[in-house]
MIVEXDO-783351 format. One record per residue (C-alpha): y, z negated, x negated; residue in one letter. Coordinates in nm, 3 decimals. Layout:
N
         v         w         u   aa
         Y         Z         X    A
...
This chain:
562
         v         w         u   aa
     0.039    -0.081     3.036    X
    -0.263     0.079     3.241    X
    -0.507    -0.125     3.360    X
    -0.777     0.003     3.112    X
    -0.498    -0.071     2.830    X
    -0.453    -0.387     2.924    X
    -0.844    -0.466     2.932    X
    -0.850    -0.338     2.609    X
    -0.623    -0.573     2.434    X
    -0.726    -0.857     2.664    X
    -1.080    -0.825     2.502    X
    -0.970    -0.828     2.148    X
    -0.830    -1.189     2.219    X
    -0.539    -1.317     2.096    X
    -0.403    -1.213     1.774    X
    -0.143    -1.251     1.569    X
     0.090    -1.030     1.782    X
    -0.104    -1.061     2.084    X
    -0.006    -1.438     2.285    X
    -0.185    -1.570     2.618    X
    -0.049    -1.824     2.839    X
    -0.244    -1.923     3.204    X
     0.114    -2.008     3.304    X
     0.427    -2.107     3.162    X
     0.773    -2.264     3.213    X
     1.094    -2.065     3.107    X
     1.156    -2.300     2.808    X
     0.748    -2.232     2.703    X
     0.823    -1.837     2.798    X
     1.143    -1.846     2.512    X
     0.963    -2.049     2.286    X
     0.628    -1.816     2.247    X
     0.924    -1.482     2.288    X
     1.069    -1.672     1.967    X
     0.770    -1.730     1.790    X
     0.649    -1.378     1.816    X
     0.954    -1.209     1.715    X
     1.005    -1.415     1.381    X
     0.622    -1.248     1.311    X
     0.578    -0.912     1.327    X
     0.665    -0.888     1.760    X
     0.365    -0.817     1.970    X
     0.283    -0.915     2.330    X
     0.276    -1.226     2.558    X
     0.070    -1.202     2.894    X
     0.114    -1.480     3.151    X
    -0.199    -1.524     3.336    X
    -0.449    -1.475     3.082    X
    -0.625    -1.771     2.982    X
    -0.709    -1.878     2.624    X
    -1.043    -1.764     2.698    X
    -0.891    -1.437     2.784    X
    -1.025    -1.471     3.138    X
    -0.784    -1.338     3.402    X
    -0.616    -1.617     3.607    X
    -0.326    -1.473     3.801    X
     0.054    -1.554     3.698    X
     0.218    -1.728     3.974    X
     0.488    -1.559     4.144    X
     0.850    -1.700     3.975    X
     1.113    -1.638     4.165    X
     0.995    -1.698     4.541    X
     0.717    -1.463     4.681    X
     0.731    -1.273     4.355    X
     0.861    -1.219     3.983    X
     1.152    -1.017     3.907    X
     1.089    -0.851     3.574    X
     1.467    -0.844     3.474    X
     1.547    -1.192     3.575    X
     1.288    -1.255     3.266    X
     1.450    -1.012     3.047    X
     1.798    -1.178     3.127    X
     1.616    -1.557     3.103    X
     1.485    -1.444     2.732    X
     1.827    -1.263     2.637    X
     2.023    -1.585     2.777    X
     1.793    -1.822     2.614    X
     1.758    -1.708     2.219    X
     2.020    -1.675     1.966    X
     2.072    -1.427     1.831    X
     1.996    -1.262     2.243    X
     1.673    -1.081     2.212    X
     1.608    -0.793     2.428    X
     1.258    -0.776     2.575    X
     1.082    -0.535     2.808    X
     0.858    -0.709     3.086    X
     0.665    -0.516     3.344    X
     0.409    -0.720     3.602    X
     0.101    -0.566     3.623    X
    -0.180    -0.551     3.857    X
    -0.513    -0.639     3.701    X
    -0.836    -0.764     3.903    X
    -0.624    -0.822     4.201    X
    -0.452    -1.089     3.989    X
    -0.110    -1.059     3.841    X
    -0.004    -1.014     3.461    X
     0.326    -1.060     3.319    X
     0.301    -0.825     3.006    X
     0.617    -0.950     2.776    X
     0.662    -0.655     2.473    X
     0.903    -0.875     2.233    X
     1.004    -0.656     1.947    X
     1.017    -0.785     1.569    X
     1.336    -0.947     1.535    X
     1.568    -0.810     1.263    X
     1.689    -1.141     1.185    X
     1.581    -1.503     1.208    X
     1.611    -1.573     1.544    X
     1.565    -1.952     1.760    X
     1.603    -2.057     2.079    X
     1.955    -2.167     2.236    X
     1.828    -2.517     2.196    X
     1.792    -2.499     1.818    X
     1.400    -2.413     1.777    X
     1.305    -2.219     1.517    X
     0.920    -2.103     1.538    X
     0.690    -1.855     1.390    X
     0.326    -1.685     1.418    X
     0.098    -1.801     1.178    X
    -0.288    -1.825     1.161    X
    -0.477    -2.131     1.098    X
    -0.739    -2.220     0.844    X
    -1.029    -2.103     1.128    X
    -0.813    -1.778     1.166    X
    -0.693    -1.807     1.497    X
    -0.321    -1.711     1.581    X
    -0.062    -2.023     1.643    X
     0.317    -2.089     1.660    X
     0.451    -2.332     1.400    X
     0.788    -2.444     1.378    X
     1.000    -2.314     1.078    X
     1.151    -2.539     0.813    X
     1.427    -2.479     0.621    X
     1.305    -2.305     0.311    X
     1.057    -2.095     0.532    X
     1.403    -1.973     0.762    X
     1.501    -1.856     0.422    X
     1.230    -1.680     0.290    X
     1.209    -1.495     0.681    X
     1.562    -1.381     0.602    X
     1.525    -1.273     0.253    X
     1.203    -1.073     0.355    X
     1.404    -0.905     0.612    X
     1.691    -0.855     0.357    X
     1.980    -1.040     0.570    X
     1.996    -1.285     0.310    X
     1.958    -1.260    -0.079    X
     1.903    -1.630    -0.204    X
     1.977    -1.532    -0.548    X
     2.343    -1.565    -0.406    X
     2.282    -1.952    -0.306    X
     2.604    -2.096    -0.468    X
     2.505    -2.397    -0.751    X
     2.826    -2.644    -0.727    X
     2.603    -2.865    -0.999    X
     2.592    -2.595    -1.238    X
     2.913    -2.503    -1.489    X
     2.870    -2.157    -1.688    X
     2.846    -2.318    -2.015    X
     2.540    -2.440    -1.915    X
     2.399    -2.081    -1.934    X
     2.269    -1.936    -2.222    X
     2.470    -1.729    -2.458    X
     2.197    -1.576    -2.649    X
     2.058    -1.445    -2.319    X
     2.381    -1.346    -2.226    X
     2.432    -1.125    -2.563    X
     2.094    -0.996    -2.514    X
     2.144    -0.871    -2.127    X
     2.454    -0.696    -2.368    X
     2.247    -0.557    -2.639    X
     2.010    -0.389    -2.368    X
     2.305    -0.269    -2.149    X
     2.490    -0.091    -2.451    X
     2.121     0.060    -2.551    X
     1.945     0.233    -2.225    X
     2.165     0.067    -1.924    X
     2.539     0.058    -1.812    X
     2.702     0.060    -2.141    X
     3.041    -0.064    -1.936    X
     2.860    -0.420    -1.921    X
     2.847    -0.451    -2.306    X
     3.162    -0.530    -2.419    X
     3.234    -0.794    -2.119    X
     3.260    -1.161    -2.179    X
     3.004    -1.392    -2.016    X
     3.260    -1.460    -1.707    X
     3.364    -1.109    -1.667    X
     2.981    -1.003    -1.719    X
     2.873    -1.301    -1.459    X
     3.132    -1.180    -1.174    X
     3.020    -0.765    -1.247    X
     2.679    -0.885    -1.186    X
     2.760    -1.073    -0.854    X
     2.619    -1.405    -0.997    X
     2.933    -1.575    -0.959    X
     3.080    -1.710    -0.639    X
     3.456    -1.570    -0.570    X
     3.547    -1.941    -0.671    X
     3.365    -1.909    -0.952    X
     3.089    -2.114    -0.916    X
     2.784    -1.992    -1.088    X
     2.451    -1.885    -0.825    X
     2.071    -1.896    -0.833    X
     2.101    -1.544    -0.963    X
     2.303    -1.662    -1.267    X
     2.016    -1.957    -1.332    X
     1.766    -1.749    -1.282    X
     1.890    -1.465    -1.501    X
     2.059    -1.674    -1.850    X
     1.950    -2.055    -1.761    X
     1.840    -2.256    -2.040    X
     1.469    -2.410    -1.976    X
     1.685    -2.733    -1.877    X
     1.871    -2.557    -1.646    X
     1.581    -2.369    -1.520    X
     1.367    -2.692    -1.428    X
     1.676    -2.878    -1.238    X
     1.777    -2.519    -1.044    X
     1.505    -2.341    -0.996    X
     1.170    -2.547    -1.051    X
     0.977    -2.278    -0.814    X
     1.063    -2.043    -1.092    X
     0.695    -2.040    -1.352    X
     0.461    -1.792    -1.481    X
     0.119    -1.776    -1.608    X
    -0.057    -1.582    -1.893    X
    -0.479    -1.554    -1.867    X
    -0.699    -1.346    -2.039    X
    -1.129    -1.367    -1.913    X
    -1.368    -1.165    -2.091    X
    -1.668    -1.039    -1.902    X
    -1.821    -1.349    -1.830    X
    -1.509    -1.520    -1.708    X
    -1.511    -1.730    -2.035    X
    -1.125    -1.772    -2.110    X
    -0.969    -1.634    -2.391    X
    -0.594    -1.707    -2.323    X
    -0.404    -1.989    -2.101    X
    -0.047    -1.961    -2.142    X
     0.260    -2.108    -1.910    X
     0.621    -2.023    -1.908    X
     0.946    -2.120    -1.756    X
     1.216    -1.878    -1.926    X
     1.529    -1.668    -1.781    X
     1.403    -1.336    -1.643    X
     1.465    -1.073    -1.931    X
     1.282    -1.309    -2.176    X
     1.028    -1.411    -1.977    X
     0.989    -1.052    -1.871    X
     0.954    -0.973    -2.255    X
     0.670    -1.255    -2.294    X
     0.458    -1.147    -2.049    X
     0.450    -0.793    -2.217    X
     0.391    -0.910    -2.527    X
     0.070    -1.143    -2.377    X
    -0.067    -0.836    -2.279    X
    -0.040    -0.616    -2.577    X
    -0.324    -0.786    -2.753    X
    -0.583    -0.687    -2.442    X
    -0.421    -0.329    -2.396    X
    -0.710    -0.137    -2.629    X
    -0.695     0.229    -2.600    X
    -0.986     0.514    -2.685    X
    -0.811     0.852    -2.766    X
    -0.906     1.222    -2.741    X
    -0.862     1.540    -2.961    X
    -0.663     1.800    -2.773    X
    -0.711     2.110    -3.012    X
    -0.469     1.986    -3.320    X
    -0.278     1.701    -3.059    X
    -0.470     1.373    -3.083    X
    -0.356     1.191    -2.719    X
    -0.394     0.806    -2.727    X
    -0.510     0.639    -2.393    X
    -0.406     0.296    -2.345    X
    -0.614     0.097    -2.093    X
    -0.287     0.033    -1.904    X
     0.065     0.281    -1.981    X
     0.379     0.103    -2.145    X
     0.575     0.193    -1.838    X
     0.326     0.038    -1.646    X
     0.327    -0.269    -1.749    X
     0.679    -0.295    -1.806    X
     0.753    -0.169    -1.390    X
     0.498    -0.388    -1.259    X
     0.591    -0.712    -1.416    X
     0.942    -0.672    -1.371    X
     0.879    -0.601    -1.008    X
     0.718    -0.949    -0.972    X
     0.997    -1.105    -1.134    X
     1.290    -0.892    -0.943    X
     1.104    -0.915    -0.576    X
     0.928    -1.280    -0.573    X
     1.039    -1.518    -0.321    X
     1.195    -1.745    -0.497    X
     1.230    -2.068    -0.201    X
     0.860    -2.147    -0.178    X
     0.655    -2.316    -0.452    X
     0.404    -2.048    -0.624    X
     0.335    -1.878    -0.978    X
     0.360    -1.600    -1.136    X
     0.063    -1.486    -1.300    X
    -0.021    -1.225    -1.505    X
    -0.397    -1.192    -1.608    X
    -0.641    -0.980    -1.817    X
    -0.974    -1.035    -1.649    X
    -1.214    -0.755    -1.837    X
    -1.049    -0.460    -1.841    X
    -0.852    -0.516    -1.513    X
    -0.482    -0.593    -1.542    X
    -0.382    -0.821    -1.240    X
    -0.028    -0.912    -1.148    X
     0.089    -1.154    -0.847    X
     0.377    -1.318    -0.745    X
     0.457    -1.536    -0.452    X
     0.611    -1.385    -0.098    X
     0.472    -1.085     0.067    X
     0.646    -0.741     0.048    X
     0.985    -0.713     0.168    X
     1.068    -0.602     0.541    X
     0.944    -0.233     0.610    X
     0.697    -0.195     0.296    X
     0.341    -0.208     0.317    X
     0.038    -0.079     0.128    X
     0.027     0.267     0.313    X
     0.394     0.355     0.255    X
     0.441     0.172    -0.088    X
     0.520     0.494    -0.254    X
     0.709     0.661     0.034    X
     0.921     0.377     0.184    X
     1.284     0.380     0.074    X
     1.370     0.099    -0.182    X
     1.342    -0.264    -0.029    X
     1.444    -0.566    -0.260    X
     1.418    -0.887    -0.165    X
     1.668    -1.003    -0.413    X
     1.907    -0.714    -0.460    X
     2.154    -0.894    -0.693    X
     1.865    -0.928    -0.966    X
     1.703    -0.642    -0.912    X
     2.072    -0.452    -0.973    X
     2.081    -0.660    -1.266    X
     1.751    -0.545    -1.374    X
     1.901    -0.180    -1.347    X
     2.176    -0.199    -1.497    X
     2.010    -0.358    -1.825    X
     1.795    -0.016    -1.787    X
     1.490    -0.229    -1.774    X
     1.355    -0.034    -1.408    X
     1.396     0.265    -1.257    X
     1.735     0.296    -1.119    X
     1.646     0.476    -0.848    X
     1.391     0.222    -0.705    X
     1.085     0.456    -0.752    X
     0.948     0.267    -1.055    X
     0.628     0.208    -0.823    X
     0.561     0.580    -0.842    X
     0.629     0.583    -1.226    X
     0.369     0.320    -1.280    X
     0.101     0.535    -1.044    X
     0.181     0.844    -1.248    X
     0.157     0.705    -1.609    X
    -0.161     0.520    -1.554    X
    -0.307     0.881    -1.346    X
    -0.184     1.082    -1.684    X
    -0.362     0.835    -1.944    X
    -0.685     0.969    -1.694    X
    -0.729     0.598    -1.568    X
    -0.755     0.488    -1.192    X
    -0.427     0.431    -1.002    X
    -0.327     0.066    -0.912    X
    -0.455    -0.142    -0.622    X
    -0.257    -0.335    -0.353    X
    -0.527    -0.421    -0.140    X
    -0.561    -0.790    -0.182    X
    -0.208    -0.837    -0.143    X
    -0.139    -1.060     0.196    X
     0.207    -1.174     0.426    X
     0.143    -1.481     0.137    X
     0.174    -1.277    -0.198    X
     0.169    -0.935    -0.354    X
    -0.087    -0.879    -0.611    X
    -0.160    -0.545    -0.770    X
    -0.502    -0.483    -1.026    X
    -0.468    -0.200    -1.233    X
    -0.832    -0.100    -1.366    X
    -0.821    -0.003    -1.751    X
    -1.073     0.253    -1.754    X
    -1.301     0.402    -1.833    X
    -1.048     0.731    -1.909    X
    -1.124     1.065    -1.742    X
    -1.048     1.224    -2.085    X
    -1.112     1.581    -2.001    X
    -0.772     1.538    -1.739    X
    -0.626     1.330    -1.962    X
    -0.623     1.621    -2.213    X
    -0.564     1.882    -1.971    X
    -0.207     1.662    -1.848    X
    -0.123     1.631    -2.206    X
    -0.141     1.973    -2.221    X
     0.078     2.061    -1.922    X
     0.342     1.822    -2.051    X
     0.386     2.012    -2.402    X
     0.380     2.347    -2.207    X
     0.670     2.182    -1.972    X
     0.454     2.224    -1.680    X
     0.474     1.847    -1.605    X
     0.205     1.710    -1.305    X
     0.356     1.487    -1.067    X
     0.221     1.206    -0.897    X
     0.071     1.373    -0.593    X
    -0.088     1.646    -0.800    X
    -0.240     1.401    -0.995    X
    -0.378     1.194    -0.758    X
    -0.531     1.503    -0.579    X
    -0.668     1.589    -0.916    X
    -0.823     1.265    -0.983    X
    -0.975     1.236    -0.676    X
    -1.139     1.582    -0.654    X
    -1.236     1.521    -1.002    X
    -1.421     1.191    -0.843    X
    -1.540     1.343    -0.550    X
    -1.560     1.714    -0.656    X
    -1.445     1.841    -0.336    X
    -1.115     1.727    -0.134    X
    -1.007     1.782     0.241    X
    -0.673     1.764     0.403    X
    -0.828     1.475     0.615    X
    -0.899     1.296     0.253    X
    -0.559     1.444     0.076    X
    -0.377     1.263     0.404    X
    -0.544     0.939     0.401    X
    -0.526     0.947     0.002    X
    -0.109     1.075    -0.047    X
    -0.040     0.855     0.318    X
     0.126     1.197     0.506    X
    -0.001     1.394     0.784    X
    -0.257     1.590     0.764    X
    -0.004     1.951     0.775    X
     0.198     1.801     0.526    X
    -0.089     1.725     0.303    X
    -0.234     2.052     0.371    X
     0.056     2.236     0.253    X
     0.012     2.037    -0.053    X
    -0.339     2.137    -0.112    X
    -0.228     2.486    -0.052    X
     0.042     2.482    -0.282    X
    -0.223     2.350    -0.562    X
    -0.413     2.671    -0.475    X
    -0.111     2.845    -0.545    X
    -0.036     2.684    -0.869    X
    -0.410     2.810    -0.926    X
    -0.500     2.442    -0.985    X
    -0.774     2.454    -0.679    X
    -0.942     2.655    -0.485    X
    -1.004     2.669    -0.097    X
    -1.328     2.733     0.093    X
    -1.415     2.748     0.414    X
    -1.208     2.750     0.760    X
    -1.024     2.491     0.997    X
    -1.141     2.229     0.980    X
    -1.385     2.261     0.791    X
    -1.204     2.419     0.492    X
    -1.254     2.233     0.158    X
    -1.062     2.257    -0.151    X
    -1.205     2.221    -0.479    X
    -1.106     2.250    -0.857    X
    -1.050     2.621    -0.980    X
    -1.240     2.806    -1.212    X
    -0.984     2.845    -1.478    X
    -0.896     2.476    -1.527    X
    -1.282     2.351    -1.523    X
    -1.246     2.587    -1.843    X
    -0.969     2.407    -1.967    X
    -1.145     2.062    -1.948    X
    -1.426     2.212    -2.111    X
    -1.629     2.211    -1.794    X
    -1.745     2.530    -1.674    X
    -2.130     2.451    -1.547    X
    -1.969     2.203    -1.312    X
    -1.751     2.506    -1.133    X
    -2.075     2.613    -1.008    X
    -2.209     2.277    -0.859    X
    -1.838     2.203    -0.740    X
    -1.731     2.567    -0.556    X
    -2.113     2.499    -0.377    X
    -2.342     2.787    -0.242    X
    -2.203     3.131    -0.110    X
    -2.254     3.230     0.247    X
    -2.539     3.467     0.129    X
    -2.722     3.255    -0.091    X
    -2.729     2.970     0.216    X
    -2.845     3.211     0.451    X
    -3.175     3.276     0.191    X
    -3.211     2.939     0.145    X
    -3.188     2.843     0.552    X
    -3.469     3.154     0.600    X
    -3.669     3.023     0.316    X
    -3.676     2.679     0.417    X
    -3.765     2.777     0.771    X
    -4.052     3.021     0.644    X
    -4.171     2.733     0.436    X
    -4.174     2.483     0.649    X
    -4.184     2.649     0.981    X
    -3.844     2.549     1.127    X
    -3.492     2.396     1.027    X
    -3.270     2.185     1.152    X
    -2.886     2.047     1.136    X
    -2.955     1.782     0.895    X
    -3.173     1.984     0.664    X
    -2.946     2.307     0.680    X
    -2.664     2.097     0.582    X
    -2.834     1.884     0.337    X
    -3.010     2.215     0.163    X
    -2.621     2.423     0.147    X
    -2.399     2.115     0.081    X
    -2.247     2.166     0.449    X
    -2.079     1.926     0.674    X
    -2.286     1.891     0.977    X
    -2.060     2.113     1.223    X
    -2.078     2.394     0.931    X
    -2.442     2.400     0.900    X
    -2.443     2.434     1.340    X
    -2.197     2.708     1.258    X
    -2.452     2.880     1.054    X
    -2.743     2.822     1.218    X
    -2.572     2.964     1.606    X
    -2.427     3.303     1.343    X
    -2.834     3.321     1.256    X
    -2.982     3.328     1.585    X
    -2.723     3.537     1.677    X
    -2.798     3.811     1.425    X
    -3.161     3.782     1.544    X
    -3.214     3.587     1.192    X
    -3.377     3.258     1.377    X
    -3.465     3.170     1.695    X
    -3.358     2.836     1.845    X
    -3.598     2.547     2.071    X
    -3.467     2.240     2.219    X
    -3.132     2.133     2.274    X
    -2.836     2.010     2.060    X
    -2.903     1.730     1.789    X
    -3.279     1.801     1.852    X
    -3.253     2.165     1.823    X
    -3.473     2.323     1.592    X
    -3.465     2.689     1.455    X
    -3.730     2.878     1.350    X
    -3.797     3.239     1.194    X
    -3.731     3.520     1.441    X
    -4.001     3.760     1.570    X
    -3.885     4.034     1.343    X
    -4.034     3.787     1.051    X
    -3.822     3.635     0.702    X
    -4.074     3.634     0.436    X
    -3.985     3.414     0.092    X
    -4.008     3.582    -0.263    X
    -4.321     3.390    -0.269    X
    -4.496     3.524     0.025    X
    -4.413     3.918    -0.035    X
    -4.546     3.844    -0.399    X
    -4.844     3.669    -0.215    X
């Protein structure tokens, strides 16, 4: 790291990847190496105090410290080896050992049997904690070296299960999944699923999937689910708990809803289009995907709540390895328990190819409601609120549309769409942050909606805006707002900037762009093109410049007529 780097991240204090340490032994050295890898990696730097004062690391081995000898110390000293990069850096005459330890791919300890982990404590400072058992497990099924629904259940015998489950994981297979699975018996349909050990001893999985409530509360007791519906005033209306195999209790929790999903509808010509508060598909995806990807070795509910008109679903673990909230609907396919959610396939209840997140965005977009939210989710739990309205029902109509003229929107037209709709006006900085790509790549989708003759594009670099084309404000029955939307032309914001300065004797940045709808480097644009065609004349000096009619004399419709 440079010295300014390493000032930088010295300042912000520790975090929960950043680790300081005065001084420290080789066993201390493993230990916080250990910790930090079983988070999310990060840095430790010897000879930073807690106070993030710099204090000098001792020299290690003789008159100084041989970065490789740590390297070798840390790979020698963890199982399995990690492989760190250390560097000893100069910093206020004083030396730091800077330690970058990498997130491990698997649960890893130290040689001496110490498993530890970052956490933050309850005044939100960063600490290492030791691991416990159920905790090493959860670690391992987040990073998706260990599926616990394969835990092997020597207590449990397979007539335990329950048949009618059994029949109706058939009954779904032979109607929308893998037909193959329908005509199996329970043993043969147990061992296709994975749920049995090669001995034949039944798993979590198998519990989870066709146990009997009895069975449920002796093998899987983390395994519950709540039902609440609030009205406005947080008064409740429902309060219902469950403890049922998967597929049923996946069924329940669908039904709960139903009574709270209200729709509004709108007339499309002679097609009347219903608009649920939250889509069929949606509802379906989501809960299943709390059921299929909870972490099923700590202690926490499901729960499932109408609060309004929000729809809010959360389940206990955070998302698996690799997915977060900016590349939820990019990421490749990440289950945390991959024999269930297989099992959820293959009874065609999801997606099969793992995209039923993007499903759920695009039928909730179509019905002209807002697209889910993942931000309160946390390392802790995922929880996802789905607002239920109220509709855009102009878009609505206008996707309805499309779809019966086989000119389908997909999800990232849609959320463009939406959003412009929102904001009226879109830029590839916006369509970036909004679709999580680059800005080129979301450029070239912005272009390619201009193509499609879906938007239309004003402006240049990077100040180029995209906006909502004539033809389908039109469609949506619209076609005053085309005007306010597309904004000014070049012409009619050079009359106004002259008038405005005639008026009121002289114009600035702030005014220019507030009068034309500009961003500020657009209205600087036109103001330099002005003075430059002898238009204005310009006193003072950058953010205080101020531009005033040139010599040659702008006169408003009002003062000729004066």
């Amino acid at each position: 790291m440079t010295p300014a780097e390493l000032k930088k991240t010295i300042a912000a204090g520790e975090t929960y990847t950043v680790e300081f340490k005065s001084d420290a032994n080789d066993d201390e050295i493993v230990e916080a190496v250990v910790c930090l890898a079983n988070g999310e990696g990060g840095l430790l730097l010897i000879g930073i105090s807690d106070k993030g004062n710099t204090v000098g690391a001792p020299p290690r081995h003789g008159a100084t410290t041989h970065s490789q000898r740590i390297v070798a110390l840390v790979s020698n000293k963890t199982t399995p080896s990690l492989s760190v990069q250390v560097s000893v850096d100069q910093l206020d005459n004083n030396d730091v050992i800077v330690i970058n330890v990498p997130k491990a791919p698997r649960v890893v300890a130290t040689t001496s049997g110490l498993y530890l982990r970052r956490a933050i404590d309850v005044h939100g400072k960063p600490e290492c904690r030791p691991m416990y058992p159920h905790e090493i497990q959860t670690r391992a099924s987040a990073l998706g070296a260990h599926d616990i629904s394969t835990l092997p259940l020597d207590n449990l015998k397979t007539e335990r299960l329950d048949s009618a489950e059994l029949d109706r994981f058939r009954s779904l297979a032979a109607s929308g999944g893998d037909s193959v699975l329908a005509n199996l018996s329970d043993l043969d349909l147990l061992s296709a699923l994975g749920l049995l050990t090669v001995s034949g001893t039944p798993t979590l999985g198998a519990a989870l999937m066709f146990g009997t409530p009895p069975v449920l509360e002796e093998f899987a007791p983390t395994h519950t689910a709540v039902f609440q519906a609030l009205d406005s005033h947080d008064a409740v209306l429902a309060n219902r708990s469950f403890q049922a195999p998967l597929i049923q209790l996946m069924l329940d929790l669908v039904e709960a809803i139903r009574p709270y999903n209200t729709e509004e509808e709108v007339q499309d010509g002679l097609f009347r289009v219903a608009l649920p508060r939250y889509s069929d598909v949606a509802i379906r995806e989501l809960i299943a995907n709390a059921l299929v990807h909870r972490d099923y070795s700590i202690n926490g509910q499901i729960r499932v709540s109408v609060e309004d008109t929000t729809l809010s679903i959360s389940s206990a673990g955070g998302f698996p390895d690799g997915i977060t909230i900016d590349n939820l609907l990019t990421a490749p396919p990440q289950a945390r328990n991959p024999l269930i959610a297989e099992a959820f396939k293959r009874a065609g209840l999801v997606e099969r190819t793992g995209r039923g997140i993007n499903r759920v965005y695009r039928h909730q977009l179509v019905l002209g409601r807002p697209q889910p939210d993942y931000s309160r989710s946390t390392r802790a739990w995922v929880e996802v609120r789905v607002p239920g309205g109220p509709a855009d029902r102009e878009l609505a109509a206008f996707a309805a549309a499309s779809a019966r003229a086989d000119n389908t929107l997909d999800l990232r037209t849609l959320q463009v769409l939406h959003d412009v709709r929102s904001e009226s006006r879109i830029t590839s900085e916006r369509a970036a942050q909004l679709l999580h790509l680059g800005t080129l790549e979301a450029r070239a989708v912005l272009n390619g909606l201009v193509e499609f003759g879906l938007l239309e594009a004003r402006g240049e670099g990077r100040g180029r805006t995209y906006h909502l084309a004539a033809e389908l404000y039109r469609e949506i029955g619209e076609p005053a707002a085309y005007v306010r939307s597309r904004g000014f032309t070049p012409i009619q914001q050079e009359q106004m900037v002259l008038t405005y300065a005639s008026e009121h004797g002289s114009i600035g940045r702030k005014e220019a762009a507030e009068l034309c709808r500009l961003s500020p480097d657009q209205a600087s644009r036109l103001l330099r093109r002005l003075v430059s065609e002898g238009k204005l004349s310009m006193t003072g000096q950058r953010r205080t410049a101020r531009y005033l009619l040139a010599e040659s004399g702008f006169r408003s419709e009002d003062q000729q007529r004066a």
